[in-house]
Structure formats: C-alpha cells, structure tokens
N, C-alpha and C positions, 0 to 999 in steps of 0.2 A: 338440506340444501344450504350451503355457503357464500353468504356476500360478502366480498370485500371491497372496500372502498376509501376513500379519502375521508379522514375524521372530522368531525367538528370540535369547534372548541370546550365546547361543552363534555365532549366526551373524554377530552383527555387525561381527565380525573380518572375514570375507570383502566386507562391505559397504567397512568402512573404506577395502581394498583397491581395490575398484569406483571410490570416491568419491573417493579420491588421487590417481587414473591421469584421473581426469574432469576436477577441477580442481586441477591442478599447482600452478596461481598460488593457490590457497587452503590448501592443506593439504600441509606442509613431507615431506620424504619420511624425515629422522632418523626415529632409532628412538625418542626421547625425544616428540617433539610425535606420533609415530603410538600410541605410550603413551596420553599424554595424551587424544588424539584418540577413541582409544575408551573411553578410560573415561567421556568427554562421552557418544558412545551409548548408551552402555550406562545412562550415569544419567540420560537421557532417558525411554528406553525403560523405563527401572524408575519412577521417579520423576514423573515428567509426566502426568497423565490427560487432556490435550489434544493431547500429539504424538507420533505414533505411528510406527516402522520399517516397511515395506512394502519384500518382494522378490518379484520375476521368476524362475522356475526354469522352467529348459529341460531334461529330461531327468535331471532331479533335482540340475542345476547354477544356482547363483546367477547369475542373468547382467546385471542391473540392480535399483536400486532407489530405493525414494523416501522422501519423509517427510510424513504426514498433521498436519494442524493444524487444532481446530475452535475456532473463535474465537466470541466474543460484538460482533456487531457493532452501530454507531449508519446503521442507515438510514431517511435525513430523520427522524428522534428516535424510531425503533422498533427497538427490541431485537432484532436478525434473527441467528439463529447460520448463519454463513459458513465455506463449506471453503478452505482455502488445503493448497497444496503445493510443496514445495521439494524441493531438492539431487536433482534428477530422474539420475541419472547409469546410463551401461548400458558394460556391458565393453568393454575394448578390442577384443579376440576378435568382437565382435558386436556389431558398429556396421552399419545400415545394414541393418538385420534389423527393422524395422519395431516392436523391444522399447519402446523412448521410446512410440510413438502407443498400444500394447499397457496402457502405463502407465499415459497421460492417461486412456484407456477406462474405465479402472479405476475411475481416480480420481472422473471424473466419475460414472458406474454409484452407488459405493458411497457420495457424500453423496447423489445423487438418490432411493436408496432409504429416507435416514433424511429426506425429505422436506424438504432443504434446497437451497433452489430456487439460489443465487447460490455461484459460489467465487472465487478470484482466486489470483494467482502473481506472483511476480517472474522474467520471461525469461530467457534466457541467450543468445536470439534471437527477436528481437520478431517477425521475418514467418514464422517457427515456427509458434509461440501463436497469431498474428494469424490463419492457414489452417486452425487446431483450432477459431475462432470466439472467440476470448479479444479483449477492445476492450479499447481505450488508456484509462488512469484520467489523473488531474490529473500531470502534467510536474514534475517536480522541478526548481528555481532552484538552481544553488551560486554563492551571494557571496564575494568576499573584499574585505572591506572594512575600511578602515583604523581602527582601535577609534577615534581623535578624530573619524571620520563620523561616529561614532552619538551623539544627542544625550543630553548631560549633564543629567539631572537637579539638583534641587537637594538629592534626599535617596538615601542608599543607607545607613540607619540600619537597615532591616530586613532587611539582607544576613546570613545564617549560613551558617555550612559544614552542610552533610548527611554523616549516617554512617545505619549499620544501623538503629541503636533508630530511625531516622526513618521508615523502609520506609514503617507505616501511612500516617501525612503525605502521603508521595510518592504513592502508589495513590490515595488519596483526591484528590488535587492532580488527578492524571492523569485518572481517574476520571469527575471533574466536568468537565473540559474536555471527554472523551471525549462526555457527556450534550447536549451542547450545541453538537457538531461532528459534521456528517453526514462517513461514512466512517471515523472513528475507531475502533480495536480498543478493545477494554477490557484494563487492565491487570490479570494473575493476581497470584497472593503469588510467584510463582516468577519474572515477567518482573519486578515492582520486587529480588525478591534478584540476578538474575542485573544489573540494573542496576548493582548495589555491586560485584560479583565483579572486576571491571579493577584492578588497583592504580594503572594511570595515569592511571584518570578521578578528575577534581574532579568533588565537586557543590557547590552555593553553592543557597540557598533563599530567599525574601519569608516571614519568618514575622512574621503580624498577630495579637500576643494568642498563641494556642494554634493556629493555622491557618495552614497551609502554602499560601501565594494564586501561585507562581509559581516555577521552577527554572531552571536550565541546568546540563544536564553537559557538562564538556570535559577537550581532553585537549591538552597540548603537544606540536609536532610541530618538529622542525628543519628550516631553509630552507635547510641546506646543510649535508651530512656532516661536512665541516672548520669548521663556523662556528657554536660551541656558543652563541653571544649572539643570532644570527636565529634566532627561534621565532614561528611563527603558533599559536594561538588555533585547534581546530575544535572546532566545537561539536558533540556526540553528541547533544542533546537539549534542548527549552523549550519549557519550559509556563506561560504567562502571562493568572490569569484577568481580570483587570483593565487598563485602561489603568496605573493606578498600581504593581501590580507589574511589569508592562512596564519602567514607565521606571526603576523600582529597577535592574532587572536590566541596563537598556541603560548605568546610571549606574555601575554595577560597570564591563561589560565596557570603558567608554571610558576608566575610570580606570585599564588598563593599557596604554595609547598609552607609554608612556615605556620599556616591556619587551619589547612584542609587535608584531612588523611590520604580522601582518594579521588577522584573524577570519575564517574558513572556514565560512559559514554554508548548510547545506542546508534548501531549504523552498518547499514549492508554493504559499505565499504570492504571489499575484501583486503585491501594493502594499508589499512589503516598500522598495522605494528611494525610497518618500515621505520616507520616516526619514531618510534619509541625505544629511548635504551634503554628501558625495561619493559619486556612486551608481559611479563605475568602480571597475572592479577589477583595475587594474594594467599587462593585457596592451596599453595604446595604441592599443587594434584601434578602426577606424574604421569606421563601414559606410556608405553611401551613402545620403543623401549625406553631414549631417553628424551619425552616432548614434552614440554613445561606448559602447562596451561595456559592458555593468553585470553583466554573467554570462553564464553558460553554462546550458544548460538540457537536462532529457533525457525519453526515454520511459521508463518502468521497472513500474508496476505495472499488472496489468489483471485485468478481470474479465470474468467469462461467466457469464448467465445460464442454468440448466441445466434449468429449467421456467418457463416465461414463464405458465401458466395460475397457479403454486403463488407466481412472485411477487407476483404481482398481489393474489392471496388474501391474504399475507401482509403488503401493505400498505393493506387494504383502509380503515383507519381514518384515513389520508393523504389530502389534498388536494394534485393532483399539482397544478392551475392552476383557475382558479376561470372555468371552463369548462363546457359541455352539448355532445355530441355521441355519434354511436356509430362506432366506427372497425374497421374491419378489416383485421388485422394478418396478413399473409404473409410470413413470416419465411424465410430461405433460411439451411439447416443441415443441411450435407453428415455432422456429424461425428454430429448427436442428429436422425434424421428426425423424431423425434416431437413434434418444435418445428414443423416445418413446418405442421404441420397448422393452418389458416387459424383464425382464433379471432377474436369480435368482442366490443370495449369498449365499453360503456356505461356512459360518461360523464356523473355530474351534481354540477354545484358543483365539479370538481374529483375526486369521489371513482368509483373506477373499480373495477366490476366485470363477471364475464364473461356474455356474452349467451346466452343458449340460440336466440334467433333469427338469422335472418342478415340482417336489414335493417341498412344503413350509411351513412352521411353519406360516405363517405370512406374509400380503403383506400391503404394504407401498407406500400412493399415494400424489404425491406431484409435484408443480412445478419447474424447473427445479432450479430457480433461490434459492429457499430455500434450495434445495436439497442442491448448491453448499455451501451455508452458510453451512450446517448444518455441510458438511462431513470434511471440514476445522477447525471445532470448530470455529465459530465467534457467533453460537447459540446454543442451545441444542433442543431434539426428543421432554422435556416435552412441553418446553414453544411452541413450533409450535401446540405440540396438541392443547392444550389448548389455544390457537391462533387460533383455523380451520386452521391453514395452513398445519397440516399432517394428513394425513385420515390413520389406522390402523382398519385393519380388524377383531382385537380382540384385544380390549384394554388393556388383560393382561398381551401382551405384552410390554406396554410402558415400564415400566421398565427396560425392557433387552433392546432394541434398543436405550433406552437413554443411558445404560452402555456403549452400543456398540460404540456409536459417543461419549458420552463423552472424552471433555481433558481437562490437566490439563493447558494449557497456550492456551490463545485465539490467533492466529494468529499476529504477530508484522512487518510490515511495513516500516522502516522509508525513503525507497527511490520515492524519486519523479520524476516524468516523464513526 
C-alpha cells in the first residue's frame, strides 16, 4: 500500500538521492553540487509558498517523488490558477512498479479537488504524458542566427544593464506582457530574484523615463573548448512590449556581430524569420525541394484538462468564437472516467455554458488529450478532423466548431519548472 504526501525536511536528502540516479545528465554526483543541490530543496521547500516536495512511500520507504507548482495563469485574458508538475523521478530499485502513474494520480486528484480544472508539465517522454491524456501545447523554434541578420535599428539609446534594485521593473515588464499573452505564467518576487541569481547571466533593459518596456537575458557560451574567441550569444530570456523596444533590443543584439558568431534564440514565435535577412542557421541542410533550414523545432510543454465541466465554468465570461450552437461533447479518458461522462454546450455569441438538457446540433468525439490541445488553441477542429483525431457526427459542422475553438494567438510559455 502507497502513501503519498508532502515531505519533510528532513527527508529531502533521500529525495536528492532519487532525483540524481533519475537524471544523471542533470544533477553532477560530487559531493559539493549534491551539497549544493539540497540546500536548493530544502530552500524550496521552506521558502516557496507555490512549490511544494511530494513523496511516495512504500512500506514506510521513500521510493519516488515529485514537485507541485500552483501558478497564476493568463487564459485568453482570465486569470486561471494552473497546476504544474516537475522532476517526476522513482527509484532505481523500483522502476516498473507502476510508482511514476501512482504519482500523476496524485497529482491530478489533489489540484482537482482545490477545484482547479487545467494543469500542464514538461515530459521527459512525450507518448508517456500523451497515454495519461496530457496534449501537445505551442512547439518551441531554437534559432541561431547571425547577430548582423537582425535588423539594426537607428537607436539603442535606451539600452541599460539590469541588477537587483531593478527586480520590481522586471516583474512589472513580465507582468504586463504576461496580461496580454494567452498562456503566459505570471511572474512571483522569487522567480524575478532567482532570475539575478546566475552570475553568468547579463541582463540589458529598454528603460523609457522610469518604465522598464523590454529585456533580454543572456549568457555566453564557447563554440569550441580550445577556442576562447568563438562565443554564441543564447538568449535565457525577452520580453519586448512594444515594436520600439523590440528594435532597441534587436539594435543592441546585432551590435555584437563583430564578437559573437551566432545568437541562440528559443521561442514559439512562429513569424520570428520575418526579422531576419538571414533566416538559416548554419547547418546547410536543405530539404526538398529547395527549403533552407531556419531552425529546429520541438514538442515540450502540455497540458490536460482535469474537469472539462469546471473549465468551461471558469471561462464562462469568454467568447470562445462568435458562434450559436449546442454541442455534445464525448470525451474518451481512460486515466479520469469522470471526464467521460457526455456533457452538452450551449453555445451563444461565442459564450459557452453547460446544458442541463440533451438536445444538440452536433456531437464531438475525441480523446481527452487532444481535446485539451484543441480548447487552448495549440491546434485547431480542422486539422484534428482531417487527422482522425476528431470524430463529428455531421461534417457540416466542421466549420462552425473550428470557428468556435479557433484563436488568434497559440498559447505562449516562457516559464520553466
């Protein structure tokens, strides 16, 4: 029999151990960085009132564990608090003991009951997540692109360095972007401190007057062990509320073309190589017939909705598409049956609440995990059809239910966990 529960301090020494043997390539095995390491938990765990220690005991032995994160999220511009969960890891000893799906159970269970319908994660194995009912969010772009692509401004006069005393600035910078960008965390006073904590990050700011309009943090990286003069540029971070501090910032970055090879840029911007008059990025690769490489791309964040009746509720003051219809939705969810259970929308203008009758225009059958892509915008109603992944009881209405999910911005990300 399996208890799970919130750790003590004392325990997180054993965790440390779990989470070392889990990800070797993350966390060094010296005695100095496993030091280090825990005194991170532990000042987590004391420190944080958003992210919490979580372990698995078997028999009164630690056997896996996790970490809880309740964020403040922007969904389509309503303030939704979202669970997130990380560094999922379970003993070496006891792999393949079913402890990991014991974990998610948990996890999900214990935001569903503070009535927080939506959570998301970063994989470690996407078709994992993807069989627990977690969908794909927006693809991360990494650029490297040569700083004289990016277009030179004719001013970078509002350029300054960022230190500590700037924190507020920064939050508020973040902040506001965050208010204005579906999918965006909000930032705490602890994620802009732990922003300063790198000693190898730069920051560089757009300050107009007394207001912080735009950032980038970065960090220099060497192109070759023996070759202290090849350095790339990666960027950790940019936040730009304006066209005008955009091009401050692009006018800095290409003003070191004469130092830095390349810019390392990650971002689920899809239009980001409008910018650039050189959208390649180095590798030559051609693809057929004649398309230049501009980046690499990946899957990484997803989310699952964990009550489809409570999100719904919770966005009740949303116009999802400026649509009339009633739809009913049969959701397929092996991991929460009590998502299955058929529910119908009533739909007017756009604004969607649940039906107490079962009369429907239209029903809609999908699993859960798409579902949750679809109703965040990281995909759209057509491409699922036309995928098999959405079954529609009369095709003519594809149209209206793609209106209906359709947005105009795919879901944007940039906090890690």
């Amino acid at each position: 029999m399996s208890e799970i529960r919130k750790l003590s301090l004392e325990e997180l020494s054993e965790l440390a151990r779990i989470n070392t043997n889990a990800y070797p390539g993350a966390i060094n095995f010296s005695e100095d960085v496993q030091e280090r390491y825990l005194k991170q938990l532990t000042s987590v765990q004391e420190n944080d009132p958003n992210t919490n220690y979580y372990g698995i005991f078997r028999d009164e032995k630690l056997v896996g564990g996790m970490r809880f994160h309740h964020f403040m999220m922007n969904v389509f511009q309503q303030v939704m608090p979202v669970g997130g969960i990380g560094s999922v890891a379970v003993d070496l000893l006891h792999k393949k003991e079913k402890i990991a799906k014991e974990l998610l159970e948990y996890f999900i269970q214990h935001y569903k009951s503070e009535g927080i319908p939506l959570v998301m994660l970063y994989p470690f194995r996407p078709d994992f997540y993807k069989r627990m009912g977690f969908g794909y969010g927006t693809k991360m772009h990494q650029y490297k692109m040569t700083p004289s692509s990016l277009p030179k401004g004719t001013l970078k006069d509002k350029i300054v360095y960022l230190n500590r005393s700037m924190k507020e600035l920064v939050k508020d910078c973040f902040n506001r972007y965050a208010e204005e960008t579906h999918g965006m965390v909000f930032k705490t006073d602890l994620d802009v401190e732990n922003l300063f904590k790198n000693p190898n990050h730069l920051s560089v700011g757009v300050m107009n007057e007394n207001k912080l309009e735009g950032y980038v943090v970065f960090a220099f990286q060497k192109v070759k062990e023996d070759h202290f003069i090849l350095n790339d540029i990666h960027i950790k971070e940019i936040i730009y509320e304006t066209p005008e501090s955009l091009s401050q910032l692009l006018t800095f970055l290409h003003s070191q073309s004469d130092q830095f090879r390349r810019i390392v840029w990650n971002t689920q911007d899809d239009h980001l190589h409008f910018i650039l008059s050189d959208p390649t990025n180095g590798s030559n690769h051609l693809l057929p017939s004649v398309y230049h490489e501009s980046h690499v791309s990946g899957v990484g964040l997803m989310y699952r909705i964990i009550d489809v009746k409570q999100f719904f509720n919770q966005l009740k003051d949303y116009s999802f598409g400026n649509v009339d219809c009633r739809i009913k939705l049969s959701i397929t969810d092996s991991f929460l049956p009590e998502n299955e259970e058929p529910i119908v929308l009533h739909v007017e203008s756009g604004y969607v609440s649940i039906c107490t009758h079962q009369e429907y225009d239209v029903e809609l059958k999908m699993d859960i995990s798409d579902f949750s892509s679809l109703v965040l915008g990281a995909t759209n109603a057509k491409s699922l059809y036309q995928l098999g992944l959405l079954e529609v009881s009369n095709c003519e209405y594809i149209n209206l239910v793609n209106e209906l999910f359709f947005v105009k911005q795919k879901p944007i990300c940039m906090t890690a966990f």
